[in-house]
N, CA and C atoms as a LAMMPS dump frame, in Angstrom:
ITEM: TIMESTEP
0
ITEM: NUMBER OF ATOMS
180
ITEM: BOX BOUNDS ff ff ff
-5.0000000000000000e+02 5.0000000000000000e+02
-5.0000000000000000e+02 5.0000000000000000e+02
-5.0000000000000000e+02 5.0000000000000000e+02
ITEM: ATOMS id mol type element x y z
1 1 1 N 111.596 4.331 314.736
2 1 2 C 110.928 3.231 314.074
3 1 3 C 109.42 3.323 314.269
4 2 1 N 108.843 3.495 314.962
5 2 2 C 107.599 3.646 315.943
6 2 3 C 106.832 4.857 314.344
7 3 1 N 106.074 4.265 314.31
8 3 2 C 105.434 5.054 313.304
9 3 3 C 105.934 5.206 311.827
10 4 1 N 106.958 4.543 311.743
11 4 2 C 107.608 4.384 310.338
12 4 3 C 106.789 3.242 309.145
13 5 1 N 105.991 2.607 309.652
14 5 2 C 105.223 1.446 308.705
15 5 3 C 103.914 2.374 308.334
16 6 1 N 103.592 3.058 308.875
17 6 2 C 102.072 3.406 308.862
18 6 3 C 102.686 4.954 308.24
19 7 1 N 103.634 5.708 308.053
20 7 2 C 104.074 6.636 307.256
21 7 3 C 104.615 5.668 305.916
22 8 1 N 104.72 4.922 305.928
23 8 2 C 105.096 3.85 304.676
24 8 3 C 103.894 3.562 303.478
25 9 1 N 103.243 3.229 304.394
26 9 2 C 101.7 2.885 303.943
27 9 3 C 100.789 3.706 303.1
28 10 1 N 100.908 5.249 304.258
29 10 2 C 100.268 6.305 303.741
30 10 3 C 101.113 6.771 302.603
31 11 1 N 102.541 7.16 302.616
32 11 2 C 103.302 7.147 300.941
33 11 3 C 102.911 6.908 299.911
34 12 1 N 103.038 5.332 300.242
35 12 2 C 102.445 4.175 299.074
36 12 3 C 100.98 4.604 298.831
37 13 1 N 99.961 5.072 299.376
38 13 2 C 98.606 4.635 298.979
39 13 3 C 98.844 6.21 298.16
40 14 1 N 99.487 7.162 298.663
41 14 2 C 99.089 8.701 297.961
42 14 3 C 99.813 9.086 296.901
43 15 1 N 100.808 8.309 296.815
44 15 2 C 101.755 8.135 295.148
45 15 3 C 103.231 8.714 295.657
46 16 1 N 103.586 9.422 296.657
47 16 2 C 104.588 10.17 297.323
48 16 3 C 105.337 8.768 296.856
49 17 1 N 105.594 7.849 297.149
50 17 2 C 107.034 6.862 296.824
51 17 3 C 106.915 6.899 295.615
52 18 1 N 106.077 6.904 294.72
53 18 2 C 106.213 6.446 293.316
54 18 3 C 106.637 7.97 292.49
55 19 1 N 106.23 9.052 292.833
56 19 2 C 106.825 10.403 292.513
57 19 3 C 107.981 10.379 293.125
58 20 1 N 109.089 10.583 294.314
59 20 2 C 110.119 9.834 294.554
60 20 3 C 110.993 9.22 293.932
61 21 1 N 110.816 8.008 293.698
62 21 2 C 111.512 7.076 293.236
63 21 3 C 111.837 7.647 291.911
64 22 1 N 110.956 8.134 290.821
65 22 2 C 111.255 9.346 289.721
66 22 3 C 112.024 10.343 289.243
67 23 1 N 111.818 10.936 290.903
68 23 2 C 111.673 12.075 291.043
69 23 3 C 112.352 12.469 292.008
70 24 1 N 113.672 11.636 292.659
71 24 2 C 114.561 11.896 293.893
72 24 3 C 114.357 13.979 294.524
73 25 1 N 114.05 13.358 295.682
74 25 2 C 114.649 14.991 296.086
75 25 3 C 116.222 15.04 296.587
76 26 1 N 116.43 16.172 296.476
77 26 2 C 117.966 16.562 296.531
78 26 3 C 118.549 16.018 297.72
79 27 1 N 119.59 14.984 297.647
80 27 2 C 119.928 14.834 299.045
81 27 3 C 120.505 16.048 299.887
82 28 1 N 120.336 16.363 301.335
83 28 2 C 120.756 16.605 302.736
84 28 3 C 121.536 16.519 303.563
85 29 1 N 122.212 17.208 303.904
86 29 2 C 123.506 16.919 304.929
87 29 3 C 122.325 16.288 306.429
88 30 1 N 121.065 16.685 306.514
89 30 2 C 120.583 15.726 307.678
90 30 3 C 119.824 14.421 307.195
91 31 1 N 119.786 13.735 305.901
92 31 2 C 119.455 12.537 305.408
93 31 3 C 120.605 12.233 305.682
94 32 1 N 121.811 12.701 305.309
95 32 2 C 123.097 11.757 305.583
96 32 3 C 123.066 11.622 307.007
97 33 1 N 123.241 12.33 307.867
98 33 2 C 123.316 11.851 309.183
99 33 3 C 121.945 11.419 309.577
100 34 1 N 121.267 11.063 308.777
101 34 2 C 119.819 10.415 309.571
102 34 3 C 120.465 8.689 309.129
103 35 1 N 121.076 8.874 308.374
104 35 2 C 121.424 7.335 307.9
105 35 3 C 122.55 6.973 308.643
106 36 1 N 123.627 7.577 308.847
107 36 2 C 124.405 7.492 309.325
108 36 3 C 124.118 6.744 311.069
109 37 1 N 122.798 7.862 311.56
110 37 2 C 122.402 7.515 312.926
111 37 3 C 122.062 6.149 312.694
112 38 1 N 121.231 5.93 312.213
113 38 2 C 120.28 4.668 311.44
114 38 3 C 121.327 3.079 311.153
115 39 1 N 122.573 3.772 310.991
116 39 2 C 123.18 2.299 310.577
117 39 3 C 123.533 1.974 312.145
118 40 1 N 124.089 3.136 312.695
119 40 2 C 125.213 3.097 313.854
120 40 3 C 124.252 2.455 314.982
121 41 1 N 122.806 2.665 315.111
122 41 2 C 122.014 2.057 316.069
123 41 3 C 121.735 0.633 315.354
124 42 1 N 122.027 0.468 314.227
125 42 2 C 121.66 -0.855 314.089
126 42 3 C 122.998 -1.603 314.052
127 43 1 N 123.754 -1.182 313.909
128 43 2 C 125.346 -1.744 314.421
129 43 3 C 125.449 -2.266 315.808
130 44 1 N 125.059 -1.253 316.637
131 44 2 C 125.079 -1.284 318.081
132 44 3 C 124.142 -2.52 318.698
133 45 1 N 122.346 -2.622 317.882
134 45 2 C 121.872 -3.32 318.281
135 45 3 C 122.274 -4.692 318.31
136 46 1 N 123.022 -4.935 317.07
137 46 2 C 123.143 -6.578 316.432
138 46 3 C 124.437 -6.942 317.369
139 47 1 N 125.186 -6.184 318
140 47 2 C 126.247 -6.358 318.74
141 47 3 C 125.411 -6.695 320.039
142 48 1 N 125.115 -5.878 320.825
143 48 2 C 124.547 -6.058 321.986
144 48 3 C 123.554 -7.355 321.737
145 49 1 N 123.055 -8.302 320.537
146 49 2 C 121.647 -9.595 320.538
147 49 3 C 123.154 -10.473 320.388
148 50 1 N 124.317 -10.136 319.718
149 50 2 C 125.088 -11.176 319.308
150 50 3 C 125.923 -11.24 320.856
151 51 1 N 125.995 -10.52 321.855
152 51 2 C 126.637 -10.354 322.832
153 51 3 C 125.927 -11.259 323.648
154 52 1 N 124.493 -11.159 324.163
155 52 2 C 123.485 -11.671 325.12
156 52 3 C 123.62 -13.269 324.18
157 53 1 N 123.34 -13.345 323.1
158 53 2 C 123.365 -14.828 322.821
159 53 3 C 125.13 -15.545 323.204
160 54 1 N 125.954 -14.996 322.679
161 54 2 C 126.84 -15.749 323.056
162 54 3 C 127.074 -16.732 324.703
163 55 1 N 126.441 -15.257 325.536
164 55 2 C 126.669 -14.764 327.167
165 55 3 C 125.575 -16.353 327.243
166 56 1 N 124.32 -16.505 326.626
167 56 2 C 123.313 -17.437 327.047
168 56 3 C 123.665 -19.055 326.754
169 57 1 N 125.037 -18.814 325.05
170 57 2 C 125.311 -20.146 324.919
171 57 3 C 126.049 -20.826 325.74
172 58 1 N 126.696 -19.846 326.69
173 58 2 C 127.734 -20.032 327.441
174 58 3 C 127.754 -20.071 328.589
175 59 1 N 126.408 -20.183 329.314
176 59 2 C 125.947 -20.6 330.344
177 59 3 C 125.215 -21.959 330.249
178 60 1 N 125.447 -22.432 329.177
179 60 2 C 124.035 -23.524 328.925
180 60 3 C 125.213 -24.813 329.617
C-alpha cells in the first residue's frame, strides 16, 4: 500500500491510466495472484478489526 497513492497520482497526471483504461494490457498469471494476495490480506484484515471489536464490545 505504502506508495500506492503517489504511483496513482503520477499515472493520472502522465496519461498512463487513461491509455490503460483503452488500452488494457494483457492480463498475467502474477496480476492474478497480485489480486488474489490483495483480497486474501484484506479478508484477513476485516476479520482480525471485526474480531478486536467484538472482543472490546464484550468487555464493556
Amino acid at each position: 500500500v505504502d506508495g500506492k497513492l503517489l504511483e496513482f497520482i503520477k499515472d493520472l497526471h502522465s496519461g498512463k491510466l487513461h491509455k490503460d483504461f483503452h488500452n488494457p494490457p494483457p492480463p498475467t498469471q502474477q496480476t492474478s495472484t497480485t489480486t488474489i494476495v490483495s483480497v486474501a490480506v484484506s479478508l484477513l484484515f476485516n476479520t482480525i478489526i471485526n474480531f478486536i471489536c467484538l472482543e472490546f464490545s464484550n468487555s464493556i
